[in-house]
Each structure stands twice: as C-alpha cells, then as structure tokens.
VOFI-616654 format. One record per residue: x, y, z of N, C-alpha, C, O in turn; residue in three letters. Coordinates in Angstrom, 3 decimals. Example, Ala and Ser with C-alpha at 12.3 -4.5 7.8 and 13.67 -1.06 7.14 Angstrom:
REM residues 2
nxx:nyy:nzz:caxx:cayy:cazz:cxx:cyy:czz:oxx:oyy:ozz:res
13.190:-5.690:7.800:12.300:-4.500:7.800:13.200:-3.300:7.800:14.236:-3.319:8.465:ala
12.850:-2.250:7.080:13.670:-1.060:7.140:12.900:0.030:7.870:13.409:1.138:8.039:ser
REM end
This chain:
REM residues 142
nxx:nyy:nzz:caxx:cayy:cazz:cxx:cyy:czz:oxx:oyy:ozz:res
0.271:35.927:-12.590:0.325:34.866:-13.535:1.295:35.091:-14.674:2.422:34.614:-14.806:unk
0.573:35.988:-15.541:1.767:36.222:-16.563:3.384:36.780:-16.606:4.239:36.550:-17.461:unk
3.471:37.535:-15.460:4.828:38.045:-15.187:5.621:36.827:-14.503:6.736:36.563:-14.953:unk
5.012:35.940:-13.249:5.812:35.026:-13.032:6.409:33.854:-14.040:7.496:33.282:-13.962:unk
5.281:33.671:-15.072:5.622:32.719:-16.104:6.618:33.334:-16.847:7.703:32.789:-16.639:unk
6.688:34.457:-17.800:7.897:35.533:-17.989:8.912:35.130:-17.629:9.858:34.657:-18.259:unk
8.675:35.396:-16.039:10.426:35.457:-15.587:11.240:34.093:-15.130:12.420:33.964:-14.807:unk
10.049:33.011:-15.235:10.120:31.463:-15.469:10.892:31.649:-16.484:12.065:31.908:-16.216:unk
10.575:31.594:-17.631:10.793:31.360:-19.021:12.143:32.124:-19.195:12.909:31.282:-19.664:unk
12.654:33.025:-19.084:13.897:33.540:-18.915:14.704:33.446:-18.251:15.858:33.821:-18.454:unk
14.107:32.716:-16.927:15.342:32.072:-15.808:15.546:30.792:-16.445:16.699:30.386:-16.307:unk
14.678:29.930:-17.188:14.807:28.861:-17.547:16.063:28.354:-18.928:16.875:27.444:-19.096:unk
15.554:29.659:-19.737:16.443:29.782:-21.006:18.028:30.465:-20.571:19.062:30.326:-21.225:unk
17.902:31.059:-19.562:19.620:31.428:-19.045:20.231:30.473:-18.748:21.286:30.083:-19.247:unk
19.534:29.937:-17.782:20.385:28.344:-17.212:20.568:27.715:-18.577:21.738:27.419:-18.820:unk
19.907:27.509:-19.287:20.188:26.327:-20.755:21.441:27.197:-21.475:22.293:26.662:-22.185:unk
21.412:28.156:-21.268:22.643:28.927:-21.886:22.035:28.848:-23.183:22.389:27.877:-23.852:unk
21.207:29.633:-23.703:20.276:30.069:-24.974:20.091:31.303:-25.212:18.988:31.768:-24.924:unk
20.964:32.045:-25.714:21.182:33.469:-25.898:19.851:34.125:-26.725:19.130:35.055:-26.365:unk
19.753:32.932:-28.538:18.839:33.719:-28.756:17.295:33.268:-27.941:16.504:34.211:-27.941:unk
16.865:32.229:-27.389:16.134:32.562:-26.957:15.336:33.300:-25.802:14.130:33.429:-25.589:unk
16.707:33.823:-25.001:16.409:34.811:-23.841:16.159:36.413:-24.819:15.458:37.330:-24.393:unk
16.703:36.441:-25.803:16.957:37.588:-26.284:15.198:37.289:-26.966:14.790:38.423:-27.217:unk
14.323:36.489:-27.256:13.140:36.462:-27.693:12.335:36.670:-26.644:11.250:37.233:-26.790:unk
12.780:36.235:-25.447:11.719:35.910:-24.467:11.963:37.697:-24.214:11.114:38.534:-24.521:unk
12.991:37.938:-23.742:12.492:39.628:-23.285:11.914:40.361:-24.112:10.976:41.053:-23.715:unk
12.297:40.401:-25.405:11.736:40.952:-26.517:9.881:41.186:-26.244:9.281:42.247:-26.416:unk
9.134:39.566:-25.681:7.833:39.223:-25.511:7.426:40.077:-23.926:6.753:41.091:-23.738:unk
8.211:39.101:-22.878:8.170:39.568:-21.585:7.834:41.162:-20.967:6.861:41.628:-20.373:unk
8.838:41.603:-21.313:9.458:42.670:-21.084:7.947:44.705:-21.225:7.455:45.599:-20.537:unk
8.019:44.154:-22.658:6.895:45.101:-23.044:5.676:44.857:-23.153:4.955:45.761:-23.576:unk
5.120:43.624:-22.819:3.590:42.632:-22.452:3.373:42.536:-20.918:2.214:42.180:-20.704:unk
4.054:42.721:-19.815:3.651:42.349:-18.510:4.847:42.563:-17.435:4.624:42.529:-16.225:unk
5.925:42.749:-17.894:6.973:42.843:-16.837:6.913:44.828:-16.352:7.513:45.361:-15.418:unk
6.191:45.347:-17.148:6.492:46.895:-16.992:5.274:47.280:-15.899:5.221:48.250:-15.142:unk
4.342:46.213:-16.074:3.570:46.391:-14.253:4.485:46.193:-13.335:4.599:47.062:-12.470:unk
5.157:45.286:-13.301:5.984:45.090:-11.962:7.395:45.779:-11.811:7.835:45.927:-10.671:unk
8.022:46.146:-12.738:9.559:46.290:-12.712:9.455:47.621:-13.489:8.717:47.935:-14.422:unk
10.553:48.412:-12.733:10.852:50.237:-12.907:11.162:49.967:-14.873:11.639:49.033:-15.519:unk
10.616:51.271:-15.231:11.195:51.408:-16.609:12.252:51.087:-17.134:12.524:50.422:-18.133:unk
13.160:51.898:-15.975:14.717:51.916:-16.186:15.479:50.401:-16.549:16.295:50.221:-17.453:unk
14.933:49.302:-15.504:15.295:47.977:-15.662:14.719:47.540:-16.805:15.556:46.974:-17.508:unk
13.377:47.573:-17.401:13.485:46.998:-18.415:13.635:47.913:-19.516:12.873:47.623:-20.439:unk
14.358:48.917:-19.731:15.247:49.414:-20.973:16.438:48.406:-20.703:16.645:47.732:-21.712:unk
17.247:48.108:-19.700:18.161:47.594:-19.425:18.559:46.233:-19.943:19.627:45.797:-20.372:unk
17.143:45.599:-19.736:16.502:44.565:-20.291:16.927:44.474:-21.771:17.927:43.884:-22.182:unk
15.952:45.196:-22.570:15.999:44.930:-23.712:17.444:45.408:-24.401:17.837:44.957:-25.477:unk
18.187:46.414:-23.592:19.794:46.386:-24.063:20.380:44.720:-24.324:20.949:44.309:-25.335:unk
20.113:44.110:-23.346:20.873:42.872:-23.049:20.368:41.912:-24.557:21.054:41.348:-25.409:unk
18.886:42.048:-24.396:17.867:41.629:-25.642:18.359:41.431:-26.805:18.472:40.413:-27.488:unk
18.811:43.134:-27.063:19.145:43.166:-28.384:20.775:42.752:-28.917:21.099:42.442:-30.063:unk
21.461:42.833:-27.983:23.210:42.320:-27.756:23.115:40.779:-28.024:23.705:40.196:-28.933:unk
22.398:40.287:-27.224:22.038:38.791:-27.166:21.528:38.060:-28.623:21.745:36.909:-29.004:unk
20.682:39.283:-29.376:19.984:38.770:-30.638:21.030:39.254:-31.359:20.837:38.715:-32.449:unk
21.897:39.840:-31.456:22.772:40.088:-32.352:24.251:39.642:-32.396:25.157:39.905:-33.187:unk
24.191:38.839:-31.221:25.372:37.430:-30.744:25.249:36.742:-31.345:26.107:36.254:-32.080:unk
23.816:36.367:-31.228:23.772:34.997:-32.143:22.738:34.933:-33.375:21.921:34.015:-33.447:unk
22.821:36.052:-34.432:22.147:36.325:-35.251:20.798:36.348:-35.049:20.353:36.003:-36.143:unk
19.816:36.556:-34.274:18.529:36.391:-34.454:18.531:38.157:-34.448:18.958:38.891:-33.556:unk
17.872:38.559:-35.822:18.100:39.825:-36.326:16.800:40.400:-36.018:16.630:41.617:-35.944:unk
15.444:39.131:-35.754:14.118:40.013:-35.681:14.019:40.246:-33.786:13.674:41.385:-33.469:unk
14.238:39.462:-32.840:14.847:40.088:-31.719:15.192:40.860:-31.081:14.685:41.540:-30.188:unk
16.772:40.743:-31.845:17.497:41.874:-31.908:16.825:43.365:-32.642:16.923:44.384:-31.958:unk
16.359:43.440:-33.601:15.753:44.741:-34.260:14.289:44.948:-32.938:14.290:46.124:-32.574:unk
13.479:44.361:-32.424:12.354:44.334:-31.571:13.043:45.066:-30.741:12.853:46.282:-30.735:unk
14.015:44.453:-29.842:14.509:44.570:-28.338:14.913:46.522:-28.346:14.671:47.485:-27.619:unk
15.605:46.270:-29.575:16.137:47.474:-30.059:15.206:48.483:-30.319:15.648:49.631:-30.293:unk
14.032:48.323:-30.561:12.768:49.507:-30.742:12.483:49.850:-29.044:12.559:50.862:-28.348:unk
12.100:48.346:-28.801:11.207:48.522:-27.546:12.538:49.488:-26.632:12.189:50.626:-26.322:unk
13.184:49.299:-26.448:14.892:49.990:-26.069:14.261:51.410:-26.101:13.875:51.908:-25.044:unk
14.147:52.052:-27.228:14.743:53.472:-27.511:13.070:53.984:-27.345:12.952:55.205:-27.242:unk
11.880:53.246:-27.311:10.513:53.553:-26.556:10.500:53.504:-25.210:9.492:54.055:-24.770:unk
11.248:53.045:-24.334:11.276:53.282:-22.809:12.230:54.133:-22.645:12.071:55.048:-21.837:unk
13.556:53.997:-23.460:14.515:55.329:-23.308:13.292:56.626:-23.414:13.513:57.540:-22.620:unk
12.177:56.781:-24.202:11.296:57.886:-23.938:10.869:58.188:-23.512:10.767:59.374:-23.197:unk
10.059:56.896:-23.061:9.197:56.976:-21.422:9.686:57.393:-20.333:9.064:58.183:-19.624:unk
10.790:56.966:-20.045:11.549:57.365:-19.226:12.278:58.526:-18.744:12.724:58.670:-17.606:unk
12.377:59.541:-19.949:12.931:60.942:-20.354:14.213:61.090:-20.284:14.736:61.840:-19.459:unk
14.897:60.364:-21.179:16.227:60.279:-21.916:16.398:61.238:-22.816:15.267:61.558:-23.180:unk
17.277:61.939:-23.435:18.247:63.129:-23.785:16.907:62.777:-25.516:17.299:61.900:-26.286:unk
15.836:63.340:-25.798:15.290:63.647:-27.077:16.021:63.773:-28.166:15.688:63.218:-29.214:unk
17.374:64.696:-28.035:18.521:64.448:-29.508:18.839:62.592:-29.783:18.607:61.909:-30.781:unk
19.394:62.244:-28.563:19.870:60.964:-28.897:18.836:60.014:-29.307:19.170:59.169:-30.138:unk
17.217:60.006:-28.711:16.227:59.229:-29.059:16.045:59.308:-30.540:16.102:58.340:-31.298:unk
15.812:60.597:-30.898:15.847:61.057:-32.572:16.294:60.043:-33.020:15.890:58.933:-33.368:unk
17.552:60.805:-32.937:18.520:59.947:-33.837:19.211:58.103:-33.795:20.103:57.554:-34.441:unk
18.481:57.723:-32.949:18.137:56.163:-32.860:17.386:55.577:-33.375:17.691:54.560:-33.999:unk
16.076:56.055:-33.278:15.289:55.963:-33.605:14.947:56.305:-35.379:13.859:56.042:-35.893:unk
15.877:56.803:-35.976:16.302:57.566:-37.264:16.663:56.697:-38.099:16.272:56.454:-39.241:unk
17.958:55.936:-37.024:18.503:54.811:-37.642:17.897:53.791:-37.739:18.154:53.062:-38.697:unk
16.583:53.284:-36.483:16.140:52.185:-36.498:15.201:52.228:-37.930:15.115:51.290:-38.722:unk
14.547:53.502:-38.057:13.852:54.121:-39.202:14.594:53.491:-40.741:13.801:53.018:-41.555:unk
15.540:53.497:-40.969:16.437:53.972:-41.858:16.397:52.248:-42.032:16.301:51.808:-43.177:unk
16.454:51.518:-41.151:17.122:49.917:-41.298:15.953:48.885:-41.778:15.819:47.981:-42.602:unk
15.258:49.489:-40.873:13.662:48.726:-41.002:12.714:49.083:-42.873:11.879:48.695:-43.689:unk
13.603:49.966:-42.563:12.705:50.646:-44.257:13.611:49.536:-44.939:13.262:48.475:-45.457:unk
14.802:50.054:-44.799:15.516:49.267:-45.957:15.426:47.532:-45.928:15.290:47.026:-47.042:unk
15.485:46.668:-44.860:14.720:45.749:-44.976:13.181:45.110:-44.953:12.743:43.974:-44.777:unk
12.686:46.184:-45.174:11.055:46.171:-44.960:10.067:45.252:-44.166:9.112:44.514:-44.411:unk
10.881:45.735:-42.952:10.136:45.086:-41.884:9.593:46.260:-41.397:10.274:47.007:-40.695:unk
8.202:46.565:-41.746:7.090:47.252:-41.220:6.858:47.491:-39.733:6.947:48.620:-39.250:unk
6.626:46.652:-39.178:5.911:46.495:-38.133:6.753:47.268:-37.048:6.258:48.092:-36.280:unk
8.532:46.785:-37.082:8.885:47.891:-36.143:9.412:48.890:-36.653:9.806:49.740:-35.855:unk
9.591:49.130:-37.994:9.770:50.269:-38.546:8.414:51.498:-38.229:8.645:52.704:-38.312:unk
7.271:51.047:-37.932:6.039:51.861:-37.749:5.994:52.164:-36.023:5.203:52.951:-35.502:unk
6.919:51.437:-35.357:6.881:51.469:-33.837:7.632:53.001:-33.540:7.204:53.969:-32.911:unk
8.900:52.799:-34.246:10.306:53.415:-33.766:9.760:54.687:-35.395:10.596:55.285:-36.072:unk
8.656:54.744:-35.555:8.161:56.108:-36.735:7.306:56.873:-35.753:7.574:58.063:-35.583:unk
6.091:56.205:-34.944:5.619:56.799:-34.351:6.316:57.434:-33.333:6.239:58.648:-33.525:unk
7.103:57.117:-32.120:8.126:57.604:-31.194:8.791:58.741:-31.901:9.007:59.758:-31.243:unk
9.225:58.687:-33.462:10.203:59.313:-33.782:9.141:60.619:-33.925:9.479:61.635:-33.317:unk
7.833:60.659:-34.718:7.240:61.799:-34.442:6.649:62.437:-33.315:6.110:63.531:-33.477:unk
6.682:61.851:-32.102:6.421:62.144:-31.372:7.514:63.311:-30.731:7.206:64.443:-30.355:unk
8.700:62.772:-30.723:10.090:63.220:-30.354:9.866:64.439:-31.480:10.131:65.535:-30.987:unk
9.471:64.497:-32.776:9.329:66.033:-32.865:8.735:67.083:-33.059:8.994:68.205:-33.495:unk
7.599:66.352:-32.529:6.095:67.213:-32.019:6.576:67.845:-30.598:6.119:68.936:-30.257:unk
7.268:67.328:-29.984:8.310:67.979:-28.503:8.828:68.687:-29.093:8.393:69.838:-29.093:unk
10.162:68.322:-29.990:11.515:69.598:-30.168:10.628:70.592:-30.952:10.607:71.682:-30.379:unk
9.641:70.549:-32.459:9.025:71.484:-32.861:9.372:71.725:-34.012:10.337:71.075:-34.414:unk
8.733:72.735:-34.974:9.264:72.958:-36.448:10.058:72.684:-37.006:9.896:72.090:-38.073:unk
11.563:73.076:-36.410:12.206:72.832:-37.005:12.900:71.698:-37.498:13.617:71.619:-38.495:unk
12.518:70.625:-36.473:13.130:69.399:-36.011:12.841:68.565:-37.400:13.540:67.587:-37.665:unk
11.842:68.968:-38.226:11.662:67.982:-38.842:12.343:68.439:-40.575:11.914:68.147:-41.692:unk
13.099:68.950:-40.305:14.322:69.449:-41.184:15.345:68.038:-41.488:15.981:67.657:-42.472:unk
15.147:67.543:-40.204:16.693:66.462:-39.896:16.215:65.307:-40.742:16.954:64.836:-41.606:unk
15.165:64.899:-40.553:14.454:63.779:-41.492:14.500:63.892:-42.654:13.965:64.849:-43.214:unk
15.226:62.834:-43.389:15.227:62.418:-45.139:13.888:61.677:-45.114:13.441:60.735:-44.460:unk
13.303:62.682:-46.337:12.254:62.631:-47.145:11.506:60.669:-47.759:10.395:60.145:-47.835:unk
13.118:60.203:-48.076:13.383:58.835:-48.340:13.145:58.269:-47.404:13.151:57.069:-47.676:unk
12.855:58.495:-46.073:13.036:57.481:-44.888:11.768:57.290:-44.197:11.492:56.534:-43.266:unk
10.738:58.492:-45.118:9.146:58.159:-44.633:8.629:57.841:-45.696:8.725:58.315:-46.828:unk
7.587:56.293:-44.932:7.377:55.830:-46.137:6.194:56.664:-46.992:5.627:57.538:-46.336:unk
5.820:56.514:-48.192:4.528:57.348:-49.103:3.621:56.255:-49.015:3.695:55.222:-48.350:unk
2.798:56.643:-49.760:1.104:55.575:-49.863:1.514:54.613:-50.841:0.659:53.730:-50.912:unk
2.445:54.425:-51.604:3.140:53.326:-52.756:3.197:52.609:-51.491:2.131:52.230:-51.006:unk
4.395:52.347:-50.833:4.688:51.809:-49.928:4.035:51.212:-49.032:4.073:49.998:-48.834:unk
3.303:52.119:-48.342:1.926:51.448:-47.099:1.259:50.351:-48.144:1.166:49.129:-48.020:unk
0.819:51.233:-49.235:-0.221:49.964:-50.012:0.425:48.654:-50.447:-0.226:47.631:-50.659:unk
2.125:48.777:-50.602:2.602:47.302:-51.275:2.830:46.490:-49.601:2.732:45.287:-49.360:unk
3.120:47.496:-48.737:3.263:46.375:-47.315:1.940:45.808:-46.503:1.951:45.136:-45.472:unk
0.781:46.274:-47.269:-0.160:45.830:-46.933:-0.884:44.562:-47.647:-1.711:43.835:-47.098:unk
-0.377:44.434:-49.070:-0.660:43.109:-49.773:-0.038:41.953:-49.912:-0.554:41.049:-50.568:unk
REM end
C-alpha cells in the first residue's frame, strides 16, 4: 500500500516536471516505506537526487531533509566514517546556524554515533559552538 502510493506520487510529480515537489516526495517516501522494499544503496541515491532537486529550485527544508536522511544511510550502509563526520559536521554547523532543530538533532545523533566508533579522540574535531547547551534546547523548545 504505502510504497506503491510513494512511488505513484513520484512517478506522478516527474512527469509534471516538479522538481521541488519530487525532491519533497523522496524526502517523505524514501525514509517512511521505500527502505522495506529497495537496497539502501538506491535510496541514498535517492535522496542525492532529493537534495540537488531541493536546491534547484530553492526548497531549502527538502533539500536540508534529503541531505540528513543522505549521510544516515551513507551510515547504514558503511561508507568511509571520516567523510560521514565531517558531513554530518557541516549539516551540524548549518542547521544550528539556522535553527532548524529537528534535522540538526538527526545528523547530531549519527554524528555521535560516528564517534562512539572512531573513539576518544575523535571528539577533539568538534567545536564546542556547534553543540547545542541547555540555553538552547530550552529556547527551541518554547
């Protein structure tokens, strides 16, 4: 049910030639029901296209989504841990600075995860500024 409607909805919005809304629909699709049916690898692939697509045609919350969910299957998948870091660093770094929470807390968790793997030292590389404190949690919570 839900995966065929999915891939309805994205065959439907290609033909209309609707960039940002294919780039929304995978954003939804993709990490809700398409990862039962379809290899990891394709939908990282996916949300590459996602986030290119949301950033064609300005849709920046999309594009920033496609772009998390991206560098969380690049993990799943077991992609090179330096490069996840540091994607994930940046996605860190962007999301803070426009204070969009929600995937800034996606692409935080992954990022500690990535250095609960590499280990002690790893967490040297991280600016202090780029995690948020309890000021912060408490003003994005009101």
């Amino acid at each position: 049910g839900g995966y065929r409607m999915g891939s309805l909805a994205l065959k439907l919005a290609r033909n209309l030639g609707v960039p940002g809304l294919v780039s929304s629909i995978i954003a939804i699709v993709q990490p809700c029901v398409a990862w039962v049916s379809e290899p990891f690898r394709n939908i990282a692939d996916s949300h590459q296209l996602g986030h290119t697509l949301g950033k064609q045609c300005g849709d920046e919350s999309s594009s920033n989504l496609n772009n998390s969910w991206l560098e969380l299957t690049n993990f799943l998948t077991g992609q090179d841990l330096t490069t996840i870091s540091s994607e994930m660093h940046s996605i860190m770094r962007e999301h803070r600075k426009n204070h969009t929470w929600c995937t800034y807390c996606i692409a935080f968790t992954y990022y500690l995860s990535v250095a609960l793997i590499e280990g002690p030292d790893f967490r040297d590389s991280v600016g202090a500024s780029d995690i948020p404190n309890q000021c912060d949690i408490i003003a994005f919570a009101k």
